[in-house]
N, C-alpha and C positions, 0 to 999 in steps of 0.2 A: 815879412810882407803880409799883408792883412788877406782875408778869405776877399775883398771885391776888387784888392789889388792883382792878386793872382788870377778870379776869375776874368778880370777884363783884357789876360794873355788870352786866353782864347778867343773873344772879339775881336781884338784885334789879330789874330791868325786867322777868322773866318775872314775877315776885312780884307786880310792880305791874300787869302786865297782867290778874290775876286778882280785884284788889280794885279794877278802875278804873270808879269811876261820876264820867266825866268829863262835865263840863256848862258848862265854858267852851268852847264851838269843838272844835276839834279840837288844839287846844297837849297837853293832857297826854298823849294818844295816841300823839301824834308823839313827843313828849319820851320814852315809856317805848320806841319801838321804836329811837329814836338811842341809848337808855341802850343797850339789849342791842347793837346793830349796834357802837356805840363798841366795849363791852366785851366784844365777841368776834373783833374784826376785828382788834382790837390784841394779842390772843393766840393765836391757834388755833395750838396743837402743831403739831411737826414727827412725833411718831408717837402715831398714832389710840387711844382705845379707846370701848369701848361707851360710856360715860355723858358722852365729849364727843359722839359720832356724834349720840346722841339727845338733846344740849341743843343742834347745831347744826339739827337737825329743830325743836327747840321754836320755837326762833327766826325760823325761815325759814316754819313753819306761822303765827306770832303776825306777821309784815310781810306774808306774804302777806291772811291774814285782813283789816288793815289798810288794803289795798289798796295797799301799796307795793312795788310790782313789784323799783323802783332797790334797795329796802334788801336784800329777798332775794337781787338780783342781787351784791349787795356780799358777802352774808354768803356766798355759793357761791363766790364771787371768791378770797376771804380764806380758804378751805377748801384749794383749793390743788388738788392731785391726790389726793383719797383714796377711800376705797371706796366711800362714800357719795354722792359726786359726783352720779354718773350717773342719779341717782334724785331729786336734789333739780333735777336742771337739767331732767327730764320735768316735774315736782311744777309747776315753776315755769312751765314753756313751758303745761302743761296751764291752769294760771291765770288766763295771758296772751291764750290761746284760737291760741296759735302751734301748729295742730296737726301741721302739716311737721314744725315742730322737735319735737314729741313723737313722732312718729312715730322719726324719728331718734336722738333721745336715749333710747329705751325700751332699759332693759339687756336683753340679749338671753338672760344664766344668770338663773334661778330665784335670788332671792335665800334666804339660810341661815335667817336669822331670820323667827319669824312675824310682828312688828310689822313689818320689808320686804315679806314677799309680802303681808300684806295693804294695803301702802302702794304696790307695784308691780300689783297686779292693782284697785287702783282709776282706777289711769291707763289701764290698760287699756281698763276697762270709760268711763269720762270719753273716751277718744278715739272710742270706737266709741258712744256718747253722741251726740257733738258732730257725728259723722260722719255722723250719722242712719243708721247699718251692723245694722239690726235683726238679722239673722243673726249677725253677729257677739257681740250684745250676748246672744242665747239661747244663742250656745256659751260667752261667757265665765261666766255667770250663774250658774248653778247648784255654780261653787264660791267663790261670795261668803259663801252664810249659814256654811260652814264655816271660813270664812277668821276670816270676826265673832266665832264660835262659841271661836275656839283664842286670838284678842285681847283682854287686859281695855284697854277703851275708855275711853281720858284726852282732856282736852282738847287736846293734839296730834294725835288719833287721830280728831278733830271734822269736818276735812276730809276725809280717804278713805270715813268714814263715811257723811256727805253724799254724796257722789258713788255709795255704792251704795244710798241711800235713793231718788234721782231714778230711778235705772236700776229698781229694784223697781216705784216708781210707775207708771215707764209699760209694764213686762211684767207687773203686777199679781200682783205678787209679795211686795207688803211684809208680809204675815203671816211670810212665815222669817227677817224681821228685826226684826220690830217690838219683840222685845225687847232688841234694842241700842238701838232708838230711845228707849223708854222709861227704858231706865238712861242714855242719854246727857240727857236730859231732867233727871233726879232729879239728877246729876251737878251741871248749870248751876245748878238749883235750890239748891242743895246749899251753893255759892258765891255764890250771888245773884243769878245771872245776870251777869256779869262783860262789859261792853258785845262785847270786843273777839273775844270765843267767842263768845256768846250771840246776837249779832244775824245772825251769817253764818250760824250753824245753821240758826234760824229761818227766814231765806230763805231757804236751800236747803229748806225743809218748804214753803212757798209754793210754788219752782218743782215740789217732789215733787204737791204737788195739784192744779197745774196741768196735771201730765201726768198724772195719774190723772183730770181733771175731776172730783176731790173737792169740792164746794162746801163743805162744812163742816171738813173740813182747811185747805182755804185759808184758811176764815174763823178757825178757832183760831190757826193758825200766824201770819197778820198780824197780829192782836191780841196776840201773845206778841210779837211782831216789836213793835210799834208800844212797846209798854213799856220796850224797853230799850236802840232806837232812838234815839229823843225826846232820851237825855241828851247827844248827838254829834252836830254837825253833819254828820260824817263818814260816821256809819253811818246819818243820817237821809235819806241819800240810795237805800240800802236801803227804808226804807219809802215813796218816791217809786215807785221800780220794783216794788217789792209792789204798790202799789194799782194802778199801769196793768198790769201781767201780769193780775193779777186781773177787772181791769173789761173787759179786753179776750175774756179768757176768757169769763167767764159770764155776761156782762152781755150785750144785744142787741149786732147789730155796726151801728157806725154812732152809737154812742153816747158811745166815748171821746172827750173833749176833744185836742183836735191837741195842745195847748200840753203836757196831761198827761203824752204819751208822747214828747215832745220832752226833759223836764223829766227824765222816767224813764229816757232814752239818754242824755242828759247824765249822769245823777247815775252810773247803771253803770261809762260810759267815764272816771269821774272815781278807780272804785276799780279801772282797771284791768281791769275785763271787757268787755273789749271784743266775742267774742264773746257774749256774754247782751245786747249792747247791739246789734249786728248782728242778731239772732234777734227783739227787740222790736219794732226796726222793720220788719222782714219781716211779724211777724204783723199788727201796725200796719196795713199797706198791703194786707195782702188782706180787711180788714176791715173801711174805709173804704168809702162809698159815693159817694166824689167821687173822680173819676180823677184831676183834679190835686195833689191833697193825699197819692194813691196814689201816684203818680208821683215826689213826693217824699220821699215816706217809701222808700221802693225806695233812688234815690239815697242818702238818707242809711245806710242800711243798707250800698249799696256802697262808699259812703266810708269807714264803718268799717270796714268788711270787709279793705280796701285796705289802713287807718292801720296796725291790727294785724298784719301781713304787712309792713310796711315796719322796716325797722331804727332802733332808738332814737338819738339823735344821741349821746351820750354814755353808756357803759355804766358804771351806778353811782356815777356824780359826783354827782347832787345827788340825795336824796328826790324821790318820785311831788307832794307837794305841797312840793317847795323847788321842784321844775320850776314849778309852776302859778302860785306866787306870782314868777316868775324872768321867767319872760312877762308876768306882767303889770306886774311893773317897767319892761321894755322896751317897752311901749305906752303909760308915762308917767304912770300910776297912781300915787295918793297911798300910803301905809299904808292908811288910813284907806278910803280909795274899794278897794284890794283887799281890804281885809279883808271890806268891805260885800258885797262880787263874791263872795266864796270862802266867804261864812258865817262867817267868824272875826271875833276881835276885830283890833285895831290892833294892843296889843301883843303879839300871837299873830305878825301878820306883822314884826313887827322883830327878833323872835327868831328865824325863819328868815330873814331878811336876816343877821343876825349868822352864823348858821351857815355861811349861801351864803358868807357872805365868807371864812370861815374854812376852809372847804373850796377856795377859789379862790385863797388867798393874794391877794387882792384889799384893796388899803388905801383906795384915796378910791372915790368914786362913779365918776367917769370910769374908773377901772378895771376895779372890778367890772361897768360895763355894757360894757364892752370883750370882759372873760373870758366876760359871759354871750351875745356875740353871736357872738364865737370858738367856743364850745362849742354853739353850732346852737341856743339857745333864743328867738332871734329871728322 
């Protein structure tokens, strides 16, 4: 297959990520982000220009959104040394909740284009976020709505946007952006709400109302959340951690279900935020009125805390979920009994068995559980 043959898999995986109302498990989701990771990994130039830069952004916003930390990691991998580099590996660590490595990997020149500086000054504003650095976040602020202002806002442009939707909420600032929020809105609407934009937006409108203690934001934004949710297993773990962010907020304290916000750190830690799944259980634990149920929601908080800070065993060998289903092979799991664990179907996980193998050069079973305890997913 020729270098335009294979590149035009990932076109059409961006293509398909916009018309995707997936409703078996999460197979076709995955399937459209291997289309593009395939078909961009297998060609990326040796010299750069602006419409690959910004289809290797589209890609790495669409695995991120996904919650495939490994597949972004792959597609930066496969990028190589170029200018864009240093911007998608903050984009990425910022994801991840690795705020060291964002601190580190933050390019230190002003980038030339406006789609960069508005895509570098949301990392920005996302570290000093995360950092709980209020000072920080009032000096960054005030040149976000200009940033928005000089940007027409695509669905690649869905995540830096988010990121200055939350920081407005909690400086109570969203009136100088509400009208990107709203054109980003009419946008989703526009395409149908397209699951794999659509639901990460949404929650990030939930944690914006959460930090504003908007009750009635909250309440649109999970009901918009909950509709387009529902068709993915994957992204329905999104509205898991909706409802306990929610209930924990403005609901009495003492009233969330233990199991709920367990359910809700699971489902987070499952798309890869690890911090938003650290910050759950924090809030979790100071709002318990049982000290040992506090006590554990704490540790669990510090666990993730720790997990995400520790280094991945294998960098971009397998997918966020070929990992998931790869563990649970090595604990002796049927298809069928993983697939019941992970919310997929059967033949959801034999198709990433097949993959795993094809990625491992692994031919019998004794092998491939060999390659997958060699490669730390035991």
């Amino acid at each position: 297959m020729g270098a335009r043959a294979v590149r035009s898999r990932a076109v059409r995986g961006l293509l398909a990520s916009v018309s995707d109302n997936q409703t078996d498990g999460d197979g076709a989701a995955g399937d459209t982000v291997d289309l593009v990771v395939r078909g961009l990994t297998a060609t990326m130039p040796s010299r750069w220009d602006p419409a690959v830069a910004r289809t290797l952004h589209a890609a790495t916003a669409l695995a991120l959104n996904s919650g495939d930390l490994n597949a972004a990691r792959a597609l930066r991998k496969a990028a190589g040394d170029c200018a864009a580099g240093a911007l998608l590996d903050a984009e990425i660590a910022l994801a991840s909740g690795d705020l060291d490595a964002v601190t580190r990997l933050l390019p230190a020149d002003e980038p030339a284009g406006a789609v960069d500086r508005l895509r570098t000054h949301a990392v920005r504003l996302g570290l000093a976020h995360r950092n709980g650095d209020t000072p920080a976040l009032a000096a960054l602020w005030p040149e976000a709505p200009a940033l928005s202002a000089a940007t027409e806002i695509d669905l690649y442009l869905l995540r830096p946007l988010a990121e200055f939707w939350q920081v407005a909420a909690r400086l109570d600032d969203t009136a100088s952006i509400d009208r990107h929020i709203t054109a980003a809105d009419r946008l989703l609407e526009t395409l149908e709400n397209p699951v794999s934009w659509a639901a990460p937006w949404h929650f990030a409108g939930v944690q914006a109302a959460v930090s504003a203690r908007d009750t009635g934001l909250a309440t649109e934004r999970r009901r918009l959340l909950e509709g387009v949710a529902g068709r993915n297993a994957r992204t329905s773990g999104l509205v898991t951690a909706a409802r306990a962010w929610t209930a924990l907020t403005f609901e009495p304290a003492g009233t969330t279900d233990d199991a709920q916000v367990a359910d809700a750190v699971a489902a987070l830690r499952l798309r890869g935020l690890d911090w938003e799944a650290s910050r759950l259980a924090g809030i979790a634990a100071l709002r318990t009125g049982d000290p040992g149920t506090s006590a554990g929601l704490l540790e669990t908080a510090r666990s993730v805390d720790a997990d995400r800070r520790r280094p991945r065993p294998v960098d971009g060998l397998l997918t966020e979920r070929e990992a998931e289903v790869a563990r649970e092979l090595l604990q002796g799991f049927t298809y069928r009994e993983i697939g019941a664990r992970l919310f997929i179907s059967a033949k959801t996980v034999e198709h990433h068995v097949s993959r795993i193998r094809r990625r491992l050069d692994a031919g019998s079973r004794s092998e491939l559980m060999a390659a997958l305890r060699a490669a730390g997913y035991s």
